[in-house]
C-alpha positions as CSV (number, residue, x, y, z in Angstrom):
1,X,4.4,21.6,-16.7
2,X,7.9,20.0,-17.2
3,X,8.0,20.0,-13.1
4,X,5.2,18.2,-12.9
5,X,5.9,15.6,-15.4
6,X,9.4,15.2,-13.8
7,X,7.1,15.3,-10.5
8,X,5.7,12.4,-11.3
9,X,8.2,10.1,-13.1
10,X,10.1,10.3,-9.9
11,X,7.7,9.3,-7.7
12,X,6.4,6.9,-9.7
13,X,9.5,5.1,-10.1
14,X,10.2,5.9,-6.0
15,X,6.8,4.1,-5.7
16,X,7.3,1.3,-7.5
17,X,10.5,0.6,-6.0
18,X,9.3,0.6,-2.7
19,X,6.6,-1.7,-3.3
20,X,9.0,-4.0,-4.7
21,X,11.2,-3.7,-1.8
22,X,7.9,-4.2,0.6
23,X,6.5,-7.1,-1.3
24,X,9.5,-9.0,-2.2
25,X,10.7,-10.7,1.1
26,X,7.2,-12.1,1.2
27,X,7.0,-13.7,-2.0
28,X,10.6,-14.8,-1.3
29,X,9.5,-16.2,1.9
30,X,8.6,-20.3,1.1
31,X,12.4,-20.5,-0.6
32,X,13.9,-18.4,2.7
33,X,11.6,-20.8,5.1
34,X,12.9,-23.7,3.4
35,X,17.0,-22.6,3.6
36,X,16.5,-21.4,6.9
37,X,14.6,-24.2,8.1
38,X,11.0,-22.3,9.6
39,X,7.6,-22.3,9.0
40,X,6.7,-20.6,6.3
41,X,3.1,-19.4,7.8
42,X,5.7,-16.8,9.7
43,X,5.1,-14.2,7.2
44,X,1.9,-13.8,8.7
45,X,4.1,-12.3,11.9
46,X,6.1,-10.3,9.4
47,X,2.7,-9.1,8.1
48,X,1.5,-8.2,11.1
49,X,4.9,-6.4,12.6
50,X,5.6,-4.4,9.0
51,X,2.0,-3.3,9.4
52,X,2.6,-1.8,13.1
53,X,5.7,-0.3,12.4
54,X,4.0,1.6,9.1
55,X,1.1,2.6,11.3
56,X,3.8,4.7,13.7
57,X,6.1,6.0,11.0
58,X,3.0,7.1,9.0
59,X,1.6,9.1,11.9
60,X,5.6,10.4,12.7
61,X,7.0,10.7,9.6
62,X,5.7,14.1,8.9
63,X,8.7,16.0,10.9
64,X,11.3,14.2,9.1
65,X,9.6,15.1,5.4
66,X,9.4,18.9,7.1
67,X,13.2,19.1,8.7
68,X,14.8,17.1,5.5
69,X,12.7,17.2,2.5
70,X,10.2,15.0,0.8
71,X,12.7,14.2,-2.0
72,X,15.4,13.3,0.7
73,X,13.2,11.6,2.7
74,X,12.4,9.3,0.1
75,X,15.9,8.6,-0.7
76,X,16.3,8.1,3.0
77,X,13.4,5.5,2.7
78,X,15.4,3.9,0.0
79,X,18.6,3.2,1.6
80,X,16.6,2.2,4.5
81,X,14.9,-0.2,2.4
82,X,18.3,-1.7,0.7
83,X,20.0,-1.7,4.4
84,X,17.0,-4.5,5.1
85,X,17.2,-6.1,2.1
86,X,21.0,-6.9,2.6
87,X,20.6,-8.5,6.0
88,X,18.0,-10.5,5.3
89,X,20.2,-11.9,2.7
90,X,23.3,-12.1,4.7
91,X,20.8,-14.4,7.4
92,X,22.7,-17.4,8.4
93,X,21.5,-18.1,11.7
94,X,18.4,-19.5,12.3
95,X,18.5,-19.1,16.6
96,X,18.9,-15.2,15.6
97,X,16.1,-15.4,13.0
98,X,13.5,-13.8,15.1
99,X,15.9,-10.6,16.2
100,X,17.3,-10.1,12.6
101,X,14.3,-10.1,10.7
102,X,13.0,-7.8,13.6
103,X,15.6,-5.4,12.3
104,X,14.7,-6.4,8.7
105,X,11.3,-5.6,9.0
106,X,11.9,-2.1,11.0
107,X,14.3,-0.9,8.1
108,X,11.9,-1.8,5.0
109,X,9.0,-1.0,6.9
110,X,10.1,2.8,7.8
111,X,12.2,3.0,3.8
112,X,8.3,1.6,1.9
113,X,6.0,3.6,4.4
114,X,7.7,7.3,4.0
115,X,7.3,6.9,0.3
116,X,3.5,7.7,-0.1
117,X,3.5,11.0,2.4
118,X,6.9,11.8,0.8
119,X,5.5,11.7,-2.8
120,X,2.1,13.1,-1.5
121,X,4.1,16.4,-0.4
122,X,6.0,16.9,-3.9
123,X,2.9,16.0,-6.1
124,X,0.5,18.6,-4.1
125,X,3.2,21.4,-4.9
126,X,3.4,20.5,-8.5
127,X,-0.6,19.1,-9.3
128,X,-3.4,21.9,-10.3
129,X,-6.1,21.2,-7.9
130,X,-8.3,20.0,-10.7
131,X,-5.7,17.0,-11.6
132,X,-5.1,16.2,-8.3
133,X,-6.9,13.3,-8.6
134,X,-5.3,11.8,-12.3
135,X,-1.7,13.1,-10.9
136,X,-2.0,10.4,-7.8
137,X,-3.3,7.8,-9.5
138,X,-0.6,8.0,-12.0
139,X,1.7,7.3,-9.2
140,X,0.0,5.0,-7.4
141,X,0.3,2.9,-10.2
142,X,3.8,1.8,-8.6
143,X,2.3,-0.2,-6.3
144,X,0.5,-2.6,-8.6
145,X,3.3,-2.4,-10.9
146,X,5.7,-3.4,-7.5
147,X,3.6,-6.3,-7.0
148,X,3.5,-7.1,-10.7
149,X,7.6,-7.1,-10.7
150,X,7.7,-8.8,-7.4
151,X,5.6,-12.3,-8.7
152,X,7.3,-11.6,-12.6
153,X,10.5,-11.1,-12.2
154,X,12.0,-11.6,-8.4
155,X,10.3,-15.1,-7.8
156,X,11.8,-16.5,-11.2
157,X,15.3,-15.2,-10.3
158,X,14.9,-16.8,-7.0
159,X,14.5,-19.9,-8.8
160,X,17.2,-19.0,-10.9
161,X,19.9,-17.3,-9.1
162,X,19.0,-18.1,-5.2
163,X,16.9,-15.8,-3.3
164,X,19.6,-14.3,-1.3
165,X,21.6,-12.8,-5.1
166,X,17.7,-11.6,-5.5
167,X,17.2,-9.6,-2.4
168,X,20.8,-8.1,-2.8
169,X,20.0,-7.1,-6.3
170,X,17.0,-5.8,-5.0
171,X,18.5,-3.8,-2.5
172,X,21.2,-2.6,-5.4
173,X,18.2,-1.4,-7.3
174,X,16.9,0.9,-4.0
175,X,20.3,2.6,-3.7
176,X,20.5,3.2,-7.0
177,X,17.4,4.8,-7.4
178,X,18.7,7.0,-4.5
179,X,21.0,8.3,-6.0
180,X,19.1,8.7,-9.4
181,X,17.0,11.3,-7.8
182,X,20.1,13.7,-5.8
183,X,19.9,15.8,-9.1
184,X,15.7,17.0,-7.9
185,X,16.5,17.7,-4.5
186,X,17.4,21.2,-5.4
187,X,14.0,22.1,-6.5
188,X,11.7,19.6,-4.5
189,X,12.8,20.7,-1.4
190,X,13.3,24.1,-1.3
191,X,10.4,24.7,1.0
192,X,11.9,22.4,3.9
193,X,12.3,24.0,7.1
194,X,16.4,22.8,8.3
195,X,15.3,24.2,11.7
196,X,12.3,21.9,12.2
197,X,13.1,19.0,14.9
198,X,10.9,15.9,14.6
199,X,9.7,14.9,17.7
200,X,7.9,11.3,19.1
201,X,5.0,13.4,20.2
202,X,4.2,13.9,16.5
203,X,2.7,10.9,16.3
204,X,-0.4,12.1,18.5
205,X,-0.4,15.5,17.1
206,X,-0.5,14.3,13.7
207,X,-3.5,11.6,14.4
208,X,-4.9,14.8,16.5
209,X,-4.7,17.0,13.8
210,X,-6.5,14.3,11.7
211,X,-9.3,13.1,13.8
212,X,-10.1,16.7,14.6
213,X,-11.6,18.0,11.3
214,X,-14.9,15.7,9.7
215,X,-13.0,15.5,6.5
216,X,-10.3,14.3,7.4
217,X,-11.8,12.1,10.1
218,X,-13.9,10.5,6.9
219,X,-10.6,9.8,4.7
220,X,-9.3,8.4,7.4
221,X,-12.1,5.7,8.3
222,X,-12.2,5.3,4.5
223,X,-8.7,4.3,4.5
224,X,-8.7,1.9,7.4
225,X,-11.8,0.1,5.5
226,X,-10.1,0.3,2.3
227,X,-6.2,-0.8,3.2
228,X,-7.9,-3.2,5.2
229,X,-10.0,-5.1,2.7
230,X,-7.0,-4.9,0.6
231,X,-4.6,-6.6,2.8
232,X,-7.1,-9.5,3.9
233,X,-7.7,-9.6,-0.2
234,X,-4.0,-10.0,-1.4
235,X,-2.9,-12.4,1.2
236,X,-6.4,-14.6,1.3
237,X,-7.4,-14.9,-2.3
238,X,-4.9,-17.8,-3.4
239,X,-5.8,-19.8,-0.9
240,X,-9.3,-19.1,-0.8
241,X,-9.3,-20.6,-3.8
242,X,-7.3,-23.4,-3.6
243,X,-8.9,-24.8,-0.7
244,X,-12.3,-24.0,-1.3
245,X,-12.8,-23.8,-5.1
246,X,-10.6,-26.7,-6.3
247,X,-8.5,-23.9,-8.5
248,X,-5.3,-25.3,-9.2
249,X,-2.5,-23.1,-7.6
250,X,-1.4,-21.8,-10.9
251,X,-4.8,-21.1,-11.7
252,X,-5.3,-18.9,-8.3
253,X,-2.5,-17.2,-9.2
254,X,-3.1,-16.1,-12.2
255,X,-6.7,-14.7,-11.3
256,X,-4.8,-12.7,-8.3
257,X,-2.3,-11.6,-10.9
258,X,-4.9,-10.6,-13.4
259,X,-6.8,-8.7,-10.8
260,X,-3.5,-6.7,-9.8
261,X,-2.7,-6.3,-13.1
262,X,-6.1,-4.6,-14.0
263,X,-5.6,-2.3,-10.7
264,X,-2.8,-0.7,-13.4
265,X,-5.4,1.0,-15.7
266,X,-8.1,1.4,-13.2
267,X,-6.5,3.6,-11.1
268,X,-5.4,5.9,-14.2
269,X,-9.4,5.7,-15.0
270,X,-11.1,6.6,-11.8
271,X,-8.0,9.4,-11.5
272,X,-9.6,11.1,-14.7
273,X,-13.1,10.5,-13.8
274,X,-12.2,12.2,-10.7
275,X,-11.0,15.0,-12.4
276,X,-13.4,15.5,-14.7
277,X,-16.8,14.0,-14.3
278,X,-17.6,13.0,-10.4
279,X,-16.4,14.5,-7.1
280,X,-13.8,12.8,-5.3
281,X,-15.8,11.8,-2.6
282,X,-18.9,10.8,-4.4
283,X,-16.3,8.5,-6.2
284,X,-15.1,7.1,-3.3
285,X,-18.7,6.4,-2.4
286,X,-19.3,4.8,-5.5
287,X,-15.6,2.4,-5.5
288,X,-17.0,1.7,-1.4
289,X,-19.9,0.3,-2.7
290,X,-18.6,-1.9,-5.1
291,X,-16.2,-3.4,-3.2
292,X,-18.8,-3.9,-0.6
293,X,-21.0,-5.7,-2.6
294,X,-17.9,-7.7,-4.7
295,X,-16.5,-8.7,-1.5
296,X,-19.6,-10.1,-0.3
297,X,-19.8,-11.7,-3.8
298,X,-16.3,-13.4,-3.0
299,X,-17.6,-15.2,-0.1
300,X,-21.2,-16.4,-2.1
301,X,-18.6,-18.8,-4.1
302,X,-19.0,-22.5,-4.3
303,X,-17.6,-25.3,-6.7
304,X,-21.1,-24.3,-8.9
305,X,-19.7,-21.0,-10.0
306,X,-17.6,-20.8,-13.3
307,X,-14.1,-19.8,-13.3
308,X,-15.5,-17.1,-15.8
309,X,-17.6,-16.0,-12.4
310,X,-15.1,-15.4,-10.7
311,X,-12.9,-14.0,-12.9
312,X,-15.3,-11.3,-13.2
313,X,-16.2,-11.1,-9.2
314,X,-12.2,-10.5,-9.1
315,X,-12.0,-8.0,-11.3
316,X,-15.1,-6.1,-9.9
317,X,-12.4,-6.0,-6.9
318,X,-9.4,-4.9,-8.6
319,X,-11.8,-1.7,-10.0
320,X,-12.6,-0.8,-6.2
321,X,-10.3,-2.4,-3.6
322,X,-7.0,-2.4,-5.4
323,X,-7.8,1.2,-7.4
324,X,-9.2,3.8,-4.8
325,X,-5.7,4.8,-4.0
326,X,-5.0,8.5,-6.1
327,X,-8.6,10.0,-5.7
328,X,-8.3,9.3,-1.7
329,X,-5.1,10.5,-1.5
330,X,-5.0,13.8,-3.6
331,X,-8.7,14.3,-1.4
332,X,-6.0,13.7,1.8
333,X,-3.4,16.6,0.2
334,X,-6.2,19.0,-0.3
335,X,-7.4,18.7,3.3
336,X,-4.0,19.2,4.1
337,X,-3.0,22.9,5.1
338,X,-0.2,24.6,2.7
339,X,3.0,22.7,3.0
340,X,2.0,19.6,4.9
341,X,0.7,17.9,2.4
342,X,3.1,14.6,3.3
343,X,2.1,15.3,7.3
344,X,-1.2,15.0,6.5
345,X,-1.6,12.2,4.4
346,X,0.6,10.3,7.1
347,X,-2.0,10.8,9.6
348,X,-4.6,9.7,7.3
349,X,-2.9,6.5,6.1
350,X,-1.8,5.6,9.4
351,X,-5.6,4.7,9.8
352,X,-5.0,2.3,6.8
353,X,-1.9,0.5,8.4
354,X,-4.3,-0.1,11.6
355,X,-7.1,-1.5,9.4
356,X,-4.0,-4.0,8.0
357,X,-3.8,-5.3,11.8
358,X,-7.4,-5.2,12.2
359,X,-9.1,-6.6,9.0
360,X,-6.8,-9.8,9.2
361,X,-8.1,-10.8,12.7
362,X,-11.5,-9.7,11.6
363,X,-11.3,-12.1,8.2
364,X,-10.2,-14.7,11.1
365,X,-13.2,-13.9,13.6
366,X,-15.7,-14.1,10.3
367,X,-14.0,-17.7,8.7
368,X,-14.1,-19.4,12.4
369,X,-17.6,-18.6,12.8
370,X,-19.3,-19.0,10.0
371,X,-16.9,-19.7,6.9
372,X,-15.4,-17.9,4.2
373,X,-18.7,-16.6,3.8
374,X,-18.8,-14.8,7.2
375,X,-15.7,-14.0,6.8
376,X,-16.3,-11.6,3.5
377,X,-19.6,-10.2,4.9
378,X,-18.1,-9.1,7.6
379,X,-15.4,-7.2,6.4
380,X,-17.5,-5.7,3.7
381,X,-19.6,-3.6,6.0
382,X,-17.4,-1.2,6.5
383,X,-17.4,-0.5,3.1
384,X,-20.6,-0.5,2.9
385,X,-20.9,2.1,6.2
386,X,-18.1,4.6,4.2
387,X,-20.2,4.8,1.1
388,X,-23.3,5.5,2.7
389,X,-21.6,8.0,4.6
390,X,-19.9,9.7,1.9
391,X,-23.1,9.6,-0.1
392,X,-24.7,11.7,2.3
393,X,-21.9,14.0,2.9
394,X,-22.8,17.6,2.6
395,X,-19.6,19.7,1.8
């Protein structure tokens, strides 16, 4: 039992920092645009590269968890992840801005994405199959937490301290908890294979591999609906309702906030309900039909509903789109044959980085034909299309 507790302290802090790390630059992003002298819209190209670089090292990274270790691969992830951080902060040169935050985005990219396989790996060794589900929501609590100490803490000291001392403390704070976790590698990676090679062809082998079994190939159509309608929530909400609801910007932050916030508990909660009372996959039906109907809700608003309303609309969200995360991905480990646990769940959320390219351009399609309202509907349907599917599912 001690194993698993230290199981999941250290990936739960490895989480957390990597969702810091990935979140960061962006929130930092209007005080860089303004030093730097760019458009600050750009972040929607950083968006949009980080999430094609995940998608490949998702699908890849399976070989390098196998050869080196899960526990070193995370490490790996975060010196990757501080190496980024630094040279965004050493950027001077605005004609070289394009190149450099290329590099920028390839090194957080790869550090942030290994970090949920890598964990994945360790927890499945350590989890009985029966708290699978609590055990990965327990760590996925990192990521709301990351975004939490990203808007909290980083953006103040910004203000405070200038964002370049803030991405370099950041990046201090990645290496550090590198080195934290050396003393587990002993034990967490005693199963890797030194001989094992990791190879570019993984990446069609391990989507192969994925696509091939009906399980699988439903986690990983759940994930590209779920990631997706997560990404087009986080990045679209504030202005959403700035624009179109009259909400101050304060006030549309702090309902985003609240929402993420609430993502902290509810993913504990549908862990334990998944463990105890409800299938997995019966609850991922249920969380796919609420955020189907929710986000549908989100595009019904107009200056008529209460901020109460929509309070509650957003928090209806947070319980589905922002909490899904542990029951999907302790459902991807147990698909997973013995010992390719992280391999597996790779494939699987590779799906989810594609549906973070897709859903954006499909929020776009929706809003420039018919509205917000369009917009929401249509990325709500495949939602919808999951939970039907899932609710019909005979094992």
């Amino acid at each position: 039992m001690h194993l698993l507790i230290l199981a999941i302290v250290a990936m739960l802090v490895q989480q957390t920092v990597a969702t810091t790390a990935k979140v960061g630059l962006p929130a930092l992003f209007p005080a860089l645009a303004s030093d730097l002298s760019f458009n600050a819209e750009l972040v929607l190209v950083y968006t949009w590269f980080f999430a094609l670089v995940s998608l490949v090292f998702m699908a890849c990274c399976g070989g390098i968890i196998q050869r080196f270790g899960a526990l070193r691969t995370s490490q790996l992830g975060c010196v990757s992840m501080a190496l980024g951080l630094i040279l965004a902060a050493f950027t001077h040169q605005t004609l070289l801005l394009i190149p450099i935050f290329a590099i920028t985005v390839l090194l957080i990219s790869s550090g942030t994405t290994v970090a949920t396989p890598a964990s994945s790996q360790i927890l499945a060794e350590y989890a009985p199959r029966k708290w699978a589900p609590l055990v990965f929501s327990i760590k996925q609590t990192g990521v709301p937490a990351g975004v939490v100490i990203s808007g909290l803490i980083l953006v103040p000291l910004a203000v405070s301290f200038g964002w370049r001392v803030t991405l370099i403390g950041t990046a201090v704070l990645c290496i550090l908890i590198s080195v934290i976790l050396q003393p587990l590698r002993e034990e967490f990676d005693k199963t890797r294979d030194p001989d094992a090679v990791p190879r570019l062809s993984d990446f069609i082998i391990n989507i192969k591999d994925v696509i091939k079994l009906s399980e699988r190939r439903g986690m990983a159509i759940a994930a590209f609906s779920f990631v997706g309608m997560q990404s087009v929530y986080t990045n679209f909400t504030i202005t959403y309702l700035y624009e179109d609801l009259s909400f101050s910007l304060e006030e549309a932050g702090q309902v985003l906030g609240l929402a993420t916030f609430l993502a902290i508990p509810a993913r504990i909660l549908w862990g334990w309900v998944g463990s105890t009372l409800i299938q997995p996959r019966q609850l991922l039906a249920f969380l796919a039909l609420v955020m189907a109907i929710s986000t549908m809700l989100m595009g019904a608003f107009d200056r008529h509903w209460s901020h109460v309303a929509v309070l509650t609309v957003n928090c209806a969200i947070s319980l589905s789109v922002l909490s899904w995360h542990g029951v999907l991905l302790s459902e991807a480990a147990r698909l997973a044959p013995a010992g390719e646990a992280g391999r597996i769940t790779g494939g699987i959320l590779a799906f989810g980085a594609l549906g973070q390219i897709v859903f954006p351009a499909l929020f776009g399609l929706g809003y420039w034909t018919g509205g917000y309202g369009m917009a929401f509907t249509m990325i709500s349907i495949p939602a919808a299309l999951v939970a039907v599917t899932f609710l019909l599912w005979k094992r």
